[in-house]
C-alpha positions in Angstrom: 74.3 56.0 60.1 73.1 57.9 56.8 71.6 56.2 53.9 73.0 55.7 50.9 72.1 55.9 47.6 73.5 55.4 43.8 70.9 57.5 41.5 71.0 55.9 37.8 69.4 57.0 34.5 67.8 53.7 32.7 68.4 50.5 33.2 71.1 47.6 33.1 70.1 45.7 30.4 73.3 43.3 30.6 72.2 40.4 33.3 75.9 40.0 33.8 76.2 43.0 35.1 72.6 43.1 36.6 74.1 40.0 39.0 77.0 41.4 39.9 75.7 44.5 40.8 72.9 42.9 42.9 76.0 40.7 44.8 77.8 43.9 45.6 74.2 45.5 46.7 73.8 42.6 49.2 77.3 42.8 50.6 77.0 46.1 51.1 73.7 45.6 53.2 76.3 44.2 55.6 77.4 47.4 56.3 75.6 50.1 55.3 71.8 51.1 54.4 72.1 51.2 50.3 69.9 51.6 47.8 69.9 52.0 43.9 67.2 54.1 42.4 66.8 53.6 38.9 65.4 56.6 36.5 64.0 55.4 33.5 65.8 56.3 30.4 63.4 59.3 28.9 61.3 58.5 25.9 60.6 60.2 22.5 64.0 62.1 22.7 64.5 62.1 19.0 63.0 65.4 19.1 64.8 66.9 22.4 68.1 68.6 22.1 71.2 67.7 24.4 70.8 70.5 26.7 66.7 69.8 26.7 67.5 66.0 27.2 69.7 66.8 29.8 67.2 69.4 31.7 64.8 66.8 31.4 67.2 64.5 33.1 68.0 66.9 35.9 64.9 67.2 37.0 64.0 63.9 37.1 67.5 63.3 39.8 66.8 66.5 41.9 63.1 65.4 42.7 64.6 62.5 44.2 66.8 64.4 46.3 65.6 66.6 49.7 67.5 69.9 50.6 69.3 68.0 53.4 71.0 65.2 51.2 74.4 65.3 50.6 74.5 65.6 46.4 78.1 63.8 44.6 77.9 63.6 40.8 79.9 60.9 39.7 81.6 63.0 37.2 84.5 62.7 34.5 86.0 66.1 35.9 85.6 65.2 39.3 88.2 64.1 41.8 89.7 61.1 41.4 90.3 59.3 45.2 92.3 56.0 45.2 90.2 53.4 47.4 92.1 54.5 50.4 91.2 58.2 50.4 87.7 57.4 48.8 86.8 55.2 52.4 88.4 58.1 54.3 85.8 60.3 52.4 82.7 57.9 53.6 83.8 58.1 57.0 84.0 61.7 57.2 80.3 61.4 55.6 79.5 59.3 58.0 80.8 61.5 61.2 79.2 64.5 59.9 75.7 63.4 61.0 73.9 63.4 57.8 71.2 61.4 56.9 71.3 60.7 53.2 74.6 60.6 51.1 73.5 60.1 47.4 75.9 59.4 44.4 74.6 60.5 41.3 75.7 58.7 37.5 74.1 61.2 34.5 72.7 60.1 31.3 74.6 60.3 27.8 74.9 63.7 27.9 75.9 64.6 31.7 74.2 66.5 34.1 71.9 69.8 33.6 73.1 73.1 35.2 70.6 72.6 38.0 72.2 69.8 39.0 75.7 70.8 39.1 74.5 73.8 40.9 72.7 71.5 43.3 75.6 69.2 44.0 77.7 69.1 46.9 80.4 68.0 45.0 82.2 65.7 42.3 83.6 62.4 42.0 86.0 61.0 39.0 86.3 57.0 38.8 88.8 57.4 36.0 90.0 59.3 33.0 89.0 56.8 30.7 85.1 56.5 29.8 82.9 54.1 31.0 79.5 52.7 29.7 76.7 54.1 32.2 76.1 50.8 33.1 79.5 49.7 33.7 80.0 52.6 36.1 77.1 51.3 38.3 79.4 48.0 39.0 82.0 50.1 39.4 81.1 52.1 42.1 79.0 49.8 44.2 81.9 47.9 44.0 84.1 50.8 45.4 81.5 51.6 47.9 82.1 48.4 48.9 85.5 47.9 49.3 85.4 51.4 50.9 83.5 49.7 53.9 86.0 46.6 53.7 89.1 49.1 54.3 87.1 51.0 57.1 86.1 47.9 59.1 89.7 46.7 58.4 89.1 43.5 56.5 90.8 41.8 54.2 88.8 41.8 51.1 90.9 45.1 49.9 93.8 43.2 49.3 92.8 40.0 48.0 
């Protein structure tokens, strides 16, 4: 079974949000390897540009990826999967026989060129915007419930 991973730029400074996100990560353990790599938001950016801020970004995500991982930006312009489709996706993941599915969440700004030309693709979680950090507890959350529909259980329709 691959691994997965959720890439994130800076931290969750809400500990609301910081305990529910560590409830979903333990869950998920249940079914799945999973792991959330945090990137540290960058410093002294007053002086960097969006584009530079967002290069600097990009690089930062794609040394944390190999050429063999699977590469989905969580991305407003991305398809959008109800939770259905979105476990459907996994498990065709999953079949395929690779070893590393990562999920990406940009900074402010989005994602550099170099990533979107490194991605395998792009997911949307909604039309309406998020907070960065919000989005984290989002998708765990999906990602759980995606492995709650494939193992048929009931937590999807609670």
């Amino acid at each position: 079974m691959p691994v997965f991973k959720l890439i994130a730029i800076g931290k969750t400074d809400n500990k609301n949000l910081q305990t529910l996100i560590e409830d979903y990560k333990k869950r998920l353990g249940h079914y799945i390897r999973f792991e959330l790599e945090i990137i540290p938001d960058l410093k002294k950016v007053k002086h960097l540009s969006e584009a530079q801020q967002k290069d600097k970004e990009g690089e930062l995500i794609l040394a944390k990826t190999q050429n063999s991982d699977i590469l989905v930006l969580l991305d407003e312009n991305g398809k959008q999967l109800d939770s259905i489709a979105f476990s459907n996706y996994l498990q065709k993941h999953m079949n395929s026989g690779i070893k590393t599915l990562i999920f990406v969440i940009g900074g402010p700004y989005g994602f550099s060129d170099a990533v979107y030309k490194r991605a395998n693709g792009k997911l949307g979680l909604s039309q309406m915007t998020f907070s960065h950090q919000m989005v984290r507890l989002f998708f765990i959350e999906q990602l759980y419930r995606g492995f709650t529909i494939l193992k048929n259980e009931p937590y999807h329709h609670r």
